[in-house]
C-alpha positions in Angstrom: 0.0 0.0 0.0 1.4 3.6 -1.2 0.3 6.6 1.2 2.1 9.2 -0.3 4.9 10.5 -2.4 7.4 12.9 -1.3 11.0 14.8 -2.2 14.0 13.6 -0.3 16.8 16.1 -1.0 20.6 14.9 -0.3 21.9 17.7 2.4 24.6 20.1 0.8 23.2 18.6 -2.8 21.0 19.9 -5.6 20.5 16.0 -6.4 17.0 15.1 -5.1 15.0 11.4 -4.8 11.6 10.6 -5.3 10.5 8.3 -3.0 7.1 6.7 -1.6 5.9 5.2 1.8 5.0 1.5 1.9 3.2 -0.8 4.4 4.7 -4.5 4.4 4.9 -7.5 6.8 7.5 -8.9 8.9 7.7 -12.1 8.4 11.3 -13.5 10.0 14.4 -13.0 10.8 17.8 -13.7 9.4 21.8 -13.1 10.1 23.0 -10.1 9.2 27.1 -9.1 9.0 28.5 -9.7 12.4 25.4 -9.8 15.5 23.6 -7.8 13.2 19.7 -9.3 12.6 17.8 -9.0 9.5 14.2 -8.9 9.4 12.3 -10.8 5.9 10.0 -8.1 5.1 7.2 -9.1 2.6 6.2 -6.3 0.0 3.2 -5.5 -1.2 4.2 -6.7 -4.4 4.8 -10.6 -3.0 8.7 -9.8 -2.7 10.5 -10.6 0.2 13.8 -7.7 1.0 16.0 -8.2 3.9 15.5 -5.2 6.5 17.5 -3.3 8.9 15.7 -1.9 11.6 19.2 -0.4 13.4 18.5 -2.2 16.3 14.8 -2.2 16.6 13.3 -5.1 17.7 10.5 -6.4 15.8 8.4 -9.0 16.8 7.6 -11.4 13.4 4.0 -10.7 12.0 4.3 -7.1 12.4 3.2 -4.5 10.1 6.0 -1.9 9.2 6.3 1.4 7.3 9.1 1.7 4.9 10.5 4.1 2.8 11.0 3.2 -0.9 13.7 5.2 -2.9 12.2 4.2 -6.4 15.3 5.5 -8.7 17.4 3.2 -6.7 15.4 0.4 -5.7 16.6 0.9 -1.8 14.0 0.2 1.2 14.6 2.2 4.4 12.9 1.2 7.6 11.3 3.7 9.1 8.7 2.8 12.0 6.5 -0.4 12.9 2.9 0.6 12.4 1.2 1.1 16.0 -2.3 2.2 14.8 -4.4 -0.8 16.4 -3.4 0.3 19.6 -4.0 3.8 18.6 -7.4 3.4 17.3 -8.5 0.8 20.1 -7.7 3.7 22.5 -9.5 6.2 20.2 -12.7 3.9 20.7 -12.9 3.4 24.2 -12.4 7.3 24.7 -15.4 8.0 22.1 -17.5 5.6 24.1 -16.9 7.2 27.9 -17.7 10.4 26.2 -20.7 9.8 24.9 -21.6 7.0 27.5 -21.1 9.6 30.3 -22.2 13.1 28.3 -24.9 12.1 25.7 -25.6 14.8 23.3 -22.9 17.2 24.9 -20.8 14.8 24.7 -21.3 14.8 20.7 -21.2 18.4 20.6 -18.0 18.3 22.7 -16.3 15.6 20.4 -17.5 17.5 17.3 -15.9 20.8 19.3 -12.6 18.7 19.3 -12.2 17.6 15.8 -12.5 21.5 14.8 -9.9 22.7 17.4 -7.6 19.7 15.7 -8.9 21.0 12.4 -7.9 24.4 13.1 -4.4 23.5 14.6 -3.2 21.1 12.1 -4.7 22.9 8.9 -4.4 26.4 9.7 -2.0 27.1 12.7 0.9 25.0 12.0 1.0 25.9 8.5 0.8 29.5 9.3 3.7 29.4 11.6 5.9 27.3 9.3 4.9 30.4 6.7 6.8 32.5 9.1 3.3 34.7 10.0 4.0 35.8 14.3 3.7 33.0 16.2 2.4 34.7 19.2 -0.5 36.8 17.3 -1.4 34.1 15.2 -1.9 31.5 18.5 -4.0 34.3 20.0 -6.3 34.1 16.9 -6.1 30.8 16.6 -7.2 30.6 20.3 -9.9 32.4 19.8 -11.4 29.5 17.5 -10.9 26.9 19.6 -12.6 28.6 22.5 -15.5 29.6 20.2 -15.5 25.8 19.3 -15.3 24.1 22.8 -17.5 26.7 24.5 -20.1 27.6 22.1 -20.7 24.5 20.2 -20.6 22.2 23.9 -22.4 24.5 26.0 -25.2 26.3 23.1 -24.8 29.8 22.0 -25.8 31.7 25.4 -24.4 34.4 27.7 -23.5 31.7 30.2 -20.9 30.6 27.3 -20.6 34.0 26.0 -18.4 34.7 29.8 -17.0 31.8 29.9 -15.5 32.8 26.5 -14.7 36.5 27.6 -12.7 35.4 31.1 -10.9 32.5 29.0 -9.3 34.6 26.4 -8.3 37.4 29.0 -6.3 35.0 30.8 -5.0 33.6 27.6 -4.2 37.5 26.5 -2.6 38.2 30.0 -0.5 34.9 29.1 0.7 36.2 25.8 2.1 39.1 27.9 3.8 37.7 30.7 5.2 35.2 27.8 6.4 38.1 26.1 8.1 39.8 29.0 9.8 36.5 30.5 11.1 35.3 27.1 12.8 39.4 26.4 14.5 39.5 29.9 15.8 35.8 30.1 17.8 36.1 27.0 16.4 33.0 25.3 17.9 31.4 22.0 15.0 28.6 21.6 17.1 25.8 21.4 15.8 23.6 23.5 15.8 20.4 21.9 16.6 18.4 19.3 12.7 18.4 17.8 13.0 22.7 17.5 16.5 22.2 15.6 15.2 20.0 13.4 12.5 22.8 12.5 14.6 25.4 12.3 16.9 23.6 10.1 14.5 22.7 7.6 13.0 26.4 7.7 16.2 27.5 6.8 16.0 29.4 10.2 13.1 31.8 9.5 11.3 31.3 12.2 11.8 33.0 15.7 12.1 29.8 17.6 11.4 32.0 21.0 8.4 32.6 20.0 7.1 29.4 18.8 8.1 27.7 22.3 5.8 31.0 23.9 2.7 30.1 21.4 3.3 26.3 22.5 2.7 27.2 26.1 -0.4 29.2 25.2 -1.8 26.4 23.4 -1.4 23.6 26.8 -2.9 26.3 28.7 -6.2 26.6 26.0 -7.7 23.3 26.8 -8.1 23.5 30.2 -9.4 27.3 30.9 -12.6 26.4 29.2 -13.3 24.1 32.2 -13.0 26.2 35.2 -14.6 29.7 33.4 -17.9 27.6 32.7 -18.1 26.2 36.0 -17.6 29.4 37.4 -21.0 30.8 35.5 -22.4 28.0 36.7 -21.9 28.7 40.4 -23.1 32.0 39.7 -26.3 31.1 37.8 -27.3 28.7 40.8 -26.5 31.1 43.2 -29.0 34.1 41.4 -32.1 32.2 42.0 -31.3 33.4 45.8 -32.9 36.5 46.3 -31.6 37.2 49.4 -28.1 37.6 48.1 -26.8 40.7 46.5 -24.0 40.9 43.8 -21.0 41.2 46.3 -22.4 38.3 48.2 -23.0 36.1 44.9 -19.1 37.1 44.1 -17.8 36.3 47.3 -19.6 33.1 47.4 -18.4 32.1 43.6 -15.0 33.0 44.0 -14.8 30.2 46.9 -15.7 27.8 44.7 -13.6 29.1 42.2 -10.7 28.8 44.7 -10.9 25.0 45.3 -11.4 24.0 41.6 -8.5 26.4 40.9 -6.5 24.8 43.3 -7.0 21.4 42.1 -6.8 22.3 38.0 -3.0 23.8 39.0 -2.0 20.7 40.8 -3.4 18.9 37.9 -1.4 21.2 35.1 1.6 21.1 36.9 1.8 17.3 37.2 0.9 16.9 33.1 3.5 18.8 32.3 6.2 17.0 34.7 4.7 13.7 33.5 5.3 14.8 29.9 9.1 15.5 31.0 9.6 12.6 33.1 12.6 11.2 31.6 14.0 15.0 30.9 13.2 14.9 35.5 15.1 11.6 35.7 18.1 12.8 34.1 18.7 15.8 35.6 18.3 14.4 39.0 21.5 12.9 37.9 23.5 15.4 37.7 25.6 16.7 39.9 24.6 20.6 39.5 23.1 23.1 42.0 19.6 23.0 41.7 19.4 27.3 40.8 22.3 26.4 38.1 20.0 23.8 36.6 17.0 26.1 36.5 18.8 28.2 34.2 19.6 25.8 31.7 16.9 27.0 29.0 15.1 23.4 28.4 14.6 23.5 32.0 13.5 27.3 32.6 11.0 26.7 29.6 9.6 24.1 31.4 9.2 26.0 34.5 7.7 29.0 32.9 5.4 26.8 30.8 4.0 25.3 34.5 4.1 28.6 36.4 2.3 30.9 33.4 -0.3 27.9 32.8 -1.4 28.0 36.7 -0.8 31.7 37.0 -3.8 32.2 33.7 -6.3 29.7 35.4 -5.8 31.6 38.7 -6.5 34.6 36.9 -9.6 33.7 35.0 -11.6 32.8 38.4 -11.9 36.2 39.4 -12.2 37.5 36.2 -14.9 35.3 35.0 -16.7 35.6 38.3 -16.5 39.1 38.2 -18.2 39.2 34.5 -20.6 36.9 35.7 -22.1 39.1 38.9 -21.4 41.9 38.1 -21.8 42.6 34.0 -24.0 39.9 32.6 -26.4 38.2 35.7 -29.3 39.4 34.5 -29.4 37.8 31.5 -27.7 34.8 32.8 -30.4 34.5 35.6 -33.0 35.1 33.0 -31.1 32.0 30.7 -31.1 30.1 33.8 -35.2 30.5 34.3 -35.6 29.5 31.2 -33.6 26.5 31.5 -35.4 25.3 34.3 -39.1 25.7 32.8 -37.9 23.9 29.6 -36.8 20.7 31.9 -40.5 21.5 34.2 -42.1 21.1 30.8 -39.9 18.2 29.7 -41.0 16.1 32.7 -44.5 16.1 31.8 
């Protein structure tokens, strides 16, 4: 099976070649020059080639990717195919969703597949173009909260909030990114991934940048969450007459201050489980802990945590604020109308 058909250029060359991906089947081994083993890879064409995998071990009846350079008749090994497990995962999480949410959860899932729409199709290739990195993830944040907020929770003020005290904190992000990243003197290498971009960008892009509108996007997914609960508190809390706006606020923003609480421990931990082998190695070495901190991998890794928890912090009180005092009537009024619509539905 071909997938697709791509350029390989020879580095410090003009000489290019043409070559195509392939799926094919391992199907045994043999002895290679010295300890070196050879997997028999079956074509799609019926031919059997003798593969290097450099040390990959390959159990026999797996499905491989190769790489076929068609002008010189030369297979390259390039990964074994893990998609089962990919799309059995992808299954089970499509069921709890719509097991556990119903019709939001469809609205949610269909939410998702636009915000991966928008990143993959529009982002990435407008940063690759060289268009501002930090601007451009601002705009592009605005879709995906328009998606996960609007299409999961209906086009309502409740949502229209939410939407308001998300991208304010996203906004105040983009600023504190901006004024970290100038003072610390950053290059942006800070693996081997970024080098690898900038290389084949011809170093175009400003890789400082493109590490500050990664960090905005980890912090986009999860602001969404605590803003809508935090209309929700409010809403519930109108149908009391006997409070008034600062008592509504006060009330709110205590809630706001345990879920806050527990969404930061939560952030923090994602990103050091995401780093966990980067955390293993440095505990290794035998540097003072505030020398470490200033190796830029690390400090981007610190910022990326302490920026994240300090824009969820931030959009408690500002969404809160929105709620009681800018938008309640209407949100009460929503809220009303909710409520006689499920009266109704019961009968």
């Amino acid at each position: 099976m071909v997938f697709l058909q791509i350029p390989v250029y020879a580095q410090g060359t003009d000489v290019s070649f043409d070559s195509t991906y392939e799926s094919a089947v391992v199907t045994g081994t043999t002895q290679g020059q010295g300890e070196n083993i050879l997997y028999v890879t079956e074509l799609p064409s019926g031919e059997t080639i003798n593969l290097d995998t450099y040390g990959e071990a390959v159990p026999i009846g797996s499905r491989v990717y190769l790489e076929h350079f068609t002008d010189q008749g030369y297979y390259n090994f390039v990964a074994v195919n893990r998609n089962k497990g990919i799309l059995i995962l992808l299954t089970v999480f499509i069921f709890c969703i719509l097991a556990l949410a119903g019709k939001k959860g469809v609205r949610s899932l269909i939410a998702l597949g636009a915000s991966m729409g928008l990143l993959f199709w529009v982002l990435v290739p407008l940063l690759v173009n060289g268009f501002d990195p930090i601007v451009t993830t601002l705009v592009f944040g605005l879709g995906v909260l328009g998606f996960s907020i609007f299409i999961t929770h209906g086009l309502n003020r409740q949502s229209l909030v939410s939407f308001i005290g998300s991208f304010s904190s996203i906004v105040i992000a983009a600023v504190l990114l901006y004024c970290v990243t100038r003072a610390a003197s950053m290059t942006g290498f800070i693996d081997d991934h970024i080098q690898y971009l900038s290389f084949a960008t011809d170093n175009t892009l400003n890789l400082v940048r493109i590490i500050s509108a990664s960090v905005l996007i980890g912090i986009l997914g999860v602001l969404d969450d605590i803003t809508i609960t935090q209309v929700a508190v409010v809403r519930e809390l109108s149908d009391n007459d006997t409070l008034s706006k600062r008592n509504i606020f006060q009330k709110s923003l205590r809630v706001g201050r345990d879920h806050v609480a527990s969404l930061v421990n939560t952030l923090v931990f994602a990103y050091l489980g995401a780093t966990l082998p980067m955390v293993m190695y440095v505990s290794l070495l035998e540097i003072p802990f505030w020398i470490l901190t200033s190796y830029e991998f690390i400090f981007v890794e610190i910022i990326r945590s302490l920026i994240g928890a300090i824009a969820l912090t931030l959009a408690v009180p500002v969404t809160t604020w929105l709620a009681t005092y800018v938008f309640i009537k209407s949100i009460r009024t929503e809220g009303e109308a909710f409520s006689t619509a499920c009266s109704h539905n019961h009968h």
